[in-house]
FIKOLZA-1660 file (N, C-alpha, C; in steps of 0.1 Angstrom, whole numbers, plus 5000, padded with zeros to 4 digits):
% residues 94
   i   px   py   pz ch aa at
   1 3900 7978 0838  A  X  N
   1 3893 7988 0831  A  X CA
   1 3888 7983 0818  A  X  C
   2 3874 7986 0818  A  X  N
   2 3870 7988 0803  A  X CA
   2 3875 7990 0790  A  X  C
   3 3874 7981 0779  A  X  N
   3 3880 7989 0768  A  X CA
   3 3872 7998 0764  A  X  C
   4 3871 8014 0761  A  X  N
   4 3866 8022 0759  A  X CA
   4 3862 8025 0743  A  X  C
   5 3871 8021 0736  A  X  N
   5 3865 8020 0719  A  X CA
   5 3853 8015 0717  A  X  C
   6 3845 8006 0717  A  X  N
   6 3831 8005 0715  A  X CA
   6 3826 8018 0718  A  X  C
   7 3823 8026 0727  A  X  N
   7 3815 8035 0734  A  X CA
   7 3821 8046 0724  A  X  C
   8 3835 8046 0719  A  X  N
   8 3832 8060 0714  A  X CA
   8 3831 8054 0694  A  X  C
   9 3833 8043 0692  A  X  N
   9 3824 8038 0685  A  X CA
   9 3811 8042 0678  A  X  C
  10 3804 8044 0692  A  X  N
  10 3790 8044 0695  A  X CA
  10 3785 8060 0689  A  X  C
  11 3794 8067 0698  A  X  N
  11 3795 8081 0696  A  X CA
  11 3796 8087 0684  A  X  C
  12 3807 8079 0677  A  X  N
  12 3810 8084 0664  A  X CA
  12 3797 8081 0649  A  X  C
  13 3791 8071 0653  A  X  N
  13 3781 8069 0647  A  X CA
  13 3770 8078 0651  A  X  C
  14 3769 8084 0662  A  X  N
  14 3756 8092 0664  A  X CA
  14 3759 8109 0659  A  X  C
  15 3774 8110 0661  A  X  N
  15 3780 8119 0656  A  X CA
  15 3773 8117 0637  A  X  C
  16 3777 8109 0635  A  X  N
  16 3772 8106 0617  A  X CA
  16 3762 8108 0614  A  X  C
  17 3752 8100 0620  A  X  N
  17 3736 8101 0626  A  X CA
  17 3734 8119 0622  A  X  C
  18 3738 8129 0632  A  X  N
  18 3738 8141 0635  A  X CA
  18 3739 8149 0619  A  X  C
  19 3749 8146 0614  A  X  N
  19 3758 8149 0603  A  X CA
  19 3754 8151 0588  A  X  C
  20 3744 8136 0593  A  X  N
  20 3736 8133 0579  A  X CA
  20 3725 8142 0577  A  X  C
  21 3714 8147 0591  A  X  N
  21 3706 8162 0588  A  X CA
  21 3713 8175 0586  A  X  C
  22 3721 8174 0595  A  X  N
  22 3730 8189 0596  A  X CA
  22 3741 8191 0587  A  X  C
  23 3740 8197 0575  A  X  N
  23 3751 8200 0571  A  X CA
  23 3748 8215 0563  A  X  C
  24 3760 8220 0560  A  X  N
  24 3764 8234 0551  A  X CA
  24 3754 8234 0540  A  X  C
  25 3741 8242 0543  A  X  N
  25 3734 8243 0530  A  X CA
  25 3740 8258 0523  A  X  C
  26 3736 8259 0509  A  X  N
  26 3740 8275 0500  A  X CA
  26 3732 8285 0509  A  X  C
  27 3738 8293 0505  A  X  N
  27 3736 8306 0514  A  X CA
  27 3724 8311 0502  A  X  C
  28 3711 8313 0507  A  X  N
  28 3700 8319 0497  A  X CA
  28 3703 8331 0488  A  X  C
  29 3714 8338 0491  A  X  N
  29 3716 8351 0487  A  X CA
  29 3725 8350 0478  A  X  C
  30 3730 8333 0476  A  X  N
  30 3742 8337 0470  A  X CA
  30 3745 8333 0454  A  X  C
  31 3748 8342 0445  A  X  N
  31 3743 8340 0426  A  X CA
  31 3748 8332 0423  A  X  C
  32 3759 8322 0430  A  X  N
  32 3770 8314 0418  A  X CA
  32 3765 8300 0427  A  X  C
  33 3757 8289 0419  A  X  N
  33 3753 8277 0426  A  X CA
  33 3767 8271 0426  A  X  C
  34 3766 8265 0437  A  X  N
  34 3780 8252 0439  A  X CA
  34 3780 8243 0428  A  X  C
  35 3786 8240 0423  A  X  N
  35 3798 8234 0418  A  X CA
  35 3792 8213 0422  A  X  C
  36 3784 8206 0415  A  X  N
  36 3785 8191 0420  A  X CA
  36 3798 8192 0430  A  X  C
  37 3807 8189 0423  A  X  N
  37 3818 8180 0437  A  X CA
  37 3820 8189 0447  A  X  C
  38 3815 8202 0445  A  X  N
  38 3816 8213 0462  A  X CA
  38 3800 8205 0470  A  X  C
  39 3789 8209 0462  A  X  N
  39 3779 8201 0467  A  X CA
  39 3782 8188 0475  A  X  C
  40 3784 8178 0469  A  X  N
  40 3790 8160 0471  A  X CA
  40 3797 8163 0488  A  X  C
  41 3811 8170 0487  A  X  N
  41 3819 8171 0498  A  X CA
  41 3811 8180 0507  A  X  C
  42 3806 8186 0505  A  X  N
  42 3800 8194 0519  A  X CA
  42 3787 8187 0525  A  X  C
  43 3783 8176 0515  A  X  N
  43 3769 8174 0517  A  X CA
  43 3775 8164 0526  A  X  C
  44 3782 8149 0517  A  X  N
  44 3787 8140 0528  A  X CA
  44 3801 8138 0537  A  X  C
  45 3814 8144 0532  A  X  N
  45 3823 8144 0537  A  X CA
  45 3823 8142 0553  A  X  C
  46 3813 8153 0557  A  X  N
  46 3818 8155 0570  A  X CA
  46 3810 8139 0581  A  X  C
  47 3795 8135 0574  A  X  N
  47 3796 8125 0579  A  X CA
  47 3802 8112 0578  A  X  C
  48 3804 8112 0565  A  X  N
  48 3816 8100 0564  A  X CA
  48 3826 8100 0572  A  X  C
  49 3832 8114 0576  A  X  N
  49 3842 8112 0586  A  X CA
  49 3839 8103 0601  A  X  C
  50 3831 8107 0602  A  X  N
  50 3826 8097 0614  A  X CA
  50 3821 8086 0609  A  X  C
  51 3818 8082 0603  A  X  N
  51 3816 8067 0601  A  X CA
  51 3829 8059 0599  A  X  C
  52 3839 8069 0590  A  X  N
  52 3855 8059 0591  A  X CA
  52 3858 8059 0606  A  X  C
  53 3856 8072 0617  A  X  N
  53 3861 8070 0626  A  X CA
  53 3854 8055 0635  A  X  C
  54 3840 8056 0636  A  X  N
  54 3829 8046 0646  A  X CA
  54 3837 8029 0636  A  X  C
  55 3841 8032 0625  A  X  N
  55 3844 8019 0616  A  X CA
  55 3859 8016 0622  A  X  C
  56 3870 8025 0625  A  X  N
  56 3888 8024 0630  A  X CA
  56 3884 8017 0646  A  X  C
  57 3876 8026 0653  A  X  N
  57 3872 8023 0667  A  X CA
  57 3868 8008 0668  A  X  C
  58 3860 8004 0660  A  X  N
  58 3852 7993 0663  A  X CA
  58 3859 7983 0657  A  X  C
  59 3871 7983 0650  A  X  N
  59 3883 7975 0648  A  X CA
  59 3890 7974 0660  A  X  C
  60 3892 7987 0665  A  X  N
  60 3910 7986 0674  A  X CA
  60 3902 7976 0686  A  X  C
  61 3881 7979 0689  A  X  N
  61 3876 7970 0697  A  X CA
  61 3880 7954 0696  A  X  C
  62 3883 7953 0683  A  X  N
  62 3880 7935 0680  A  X CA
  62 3870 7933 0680  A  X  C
  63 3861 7944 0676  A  X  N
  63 3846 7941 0668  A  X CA
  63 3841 7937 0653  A  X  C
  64 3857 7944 0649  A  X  N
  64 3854 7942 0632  A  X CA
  64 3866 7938 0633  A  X  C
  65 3871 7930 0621  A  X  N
  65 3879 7928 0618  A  X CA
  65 3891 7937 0612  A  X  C
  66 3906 7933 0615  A  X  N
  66 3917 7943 0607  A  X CA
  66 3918 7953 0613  A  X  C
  67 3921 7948 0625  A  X  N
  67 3926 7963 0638  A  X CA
  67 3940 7963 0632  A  X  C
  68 3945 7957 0624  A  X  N
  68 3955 7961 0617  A  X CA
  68 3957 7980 0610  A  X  C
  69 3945 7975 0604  A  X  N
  69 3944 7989 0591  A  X CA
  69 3934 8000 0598  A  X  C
  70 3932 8000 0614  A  X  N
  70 3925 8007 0619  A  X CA
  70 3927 8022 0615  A  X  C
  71 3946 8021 0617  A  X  N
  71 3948 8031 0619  A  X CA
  71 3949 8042 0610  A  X  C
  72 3948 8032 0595  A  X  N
  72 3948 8037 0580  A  X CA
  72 3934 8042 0576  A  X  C
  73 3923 8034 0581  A  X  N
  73 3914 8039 0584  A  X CA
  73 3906 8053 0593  A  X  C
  74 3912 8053 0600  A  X  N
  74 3912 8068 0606  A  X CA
  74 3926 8079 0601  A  X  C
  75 3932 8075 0593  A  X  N
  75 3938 8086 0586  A  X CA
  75 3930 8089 0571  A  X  C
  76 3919 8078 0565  A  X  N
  76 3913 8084 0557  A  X CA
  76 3901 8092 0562  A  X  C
  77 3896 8090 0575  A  X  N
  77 3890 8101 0580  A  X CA
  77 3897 8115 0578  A  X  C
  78 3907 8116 0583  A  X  N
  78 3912 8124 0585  A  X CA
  78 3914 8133 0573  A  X  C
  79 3920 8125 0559  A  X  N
  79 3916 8131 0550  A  X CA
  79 3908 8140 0545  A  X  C
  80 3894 8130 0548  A  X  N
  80 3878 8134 0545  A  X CA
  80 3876 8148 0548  A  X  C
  81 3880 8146 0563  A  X  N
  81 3879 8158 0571  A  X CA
  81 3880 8172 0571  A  X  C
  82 3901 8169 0561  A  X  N
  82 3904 8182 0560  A  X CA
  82 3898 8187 0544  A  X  C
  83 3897 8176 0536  A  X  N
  83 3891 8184 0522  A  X CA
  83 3875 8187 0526  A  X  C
  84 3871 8185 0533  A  X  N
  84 3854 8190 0541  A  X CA
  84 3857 8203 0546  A  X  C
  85 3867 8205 0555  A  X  N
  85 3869 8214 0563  A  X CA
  85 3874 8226 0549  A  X  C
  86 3885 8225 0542  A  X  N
  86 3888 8233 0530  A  X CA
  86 3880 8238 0521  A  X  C
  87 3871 8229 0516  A  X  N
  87 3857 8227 0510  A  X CA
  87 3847 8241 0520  A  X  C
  88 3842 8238 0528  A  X  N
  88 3838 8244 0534  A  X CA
  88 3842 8260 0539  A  X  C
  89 3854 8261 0542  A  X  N
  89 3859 8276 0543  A  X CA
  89 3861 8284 0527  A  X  C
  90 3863 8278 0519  A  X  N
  90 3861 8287 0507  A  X CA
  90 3849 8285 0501  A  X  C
  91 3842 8277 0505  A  X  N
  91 3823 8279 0501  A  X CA
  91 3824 8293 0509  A  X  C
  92 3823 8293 0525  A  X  N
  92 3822 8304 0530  A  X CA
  92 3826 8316 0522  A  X  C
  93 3840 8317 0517  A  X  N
  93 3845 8327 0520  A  X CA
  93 3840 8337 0506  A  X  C
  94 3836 8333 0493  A  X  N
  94 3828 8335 0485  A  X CA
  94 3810 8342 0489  A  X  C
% end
């Protein structure tokens, strides 16, 4: 069998790709502008997430080097992630 990390590698970059048009714009109606670092994390957080992930993947491949710190590397995704995701539900919830 195939090692499958490259391919989702692949994924996670087109995922980023996606991420970099689509993100959480201000709601037109709403009086109070965001905040720089609410801006910053909503704008890139979420695709940085996927680029640490396509960057952990394409280590654990033996594409890049330091499949070592792959895994440290996909826990600062993870990070990204949840202060994007946090970031995001209280933009909402305002």
């Amino acid at each position: 069998m195939t090692n499958p990390m490259p391919l989702w590698g692949f994924v996670a970059i087109g995922l980023a790709v996606l991420y970099f048009f689509v993100w959480p714009k201000q709601k037109p109606d709403d009086p109070i502008p965001r905040s720089a670092r609410r801006q910053f994390i909503l704008r890139w957080f979420h695709s940085l997430v996927w680029v640490c992930l396509a960057v952990a993947f394409f280590m654990w491949a033996g594409w890049l080097p330091g499949s070592e710190i792959a895994g440290g590397v996909a826990l600062v995704a993870l990070g990204l992630y949840l202060t994007f995701l946090g970031t995001f539900l209280r933009d909402r919830k305002h």
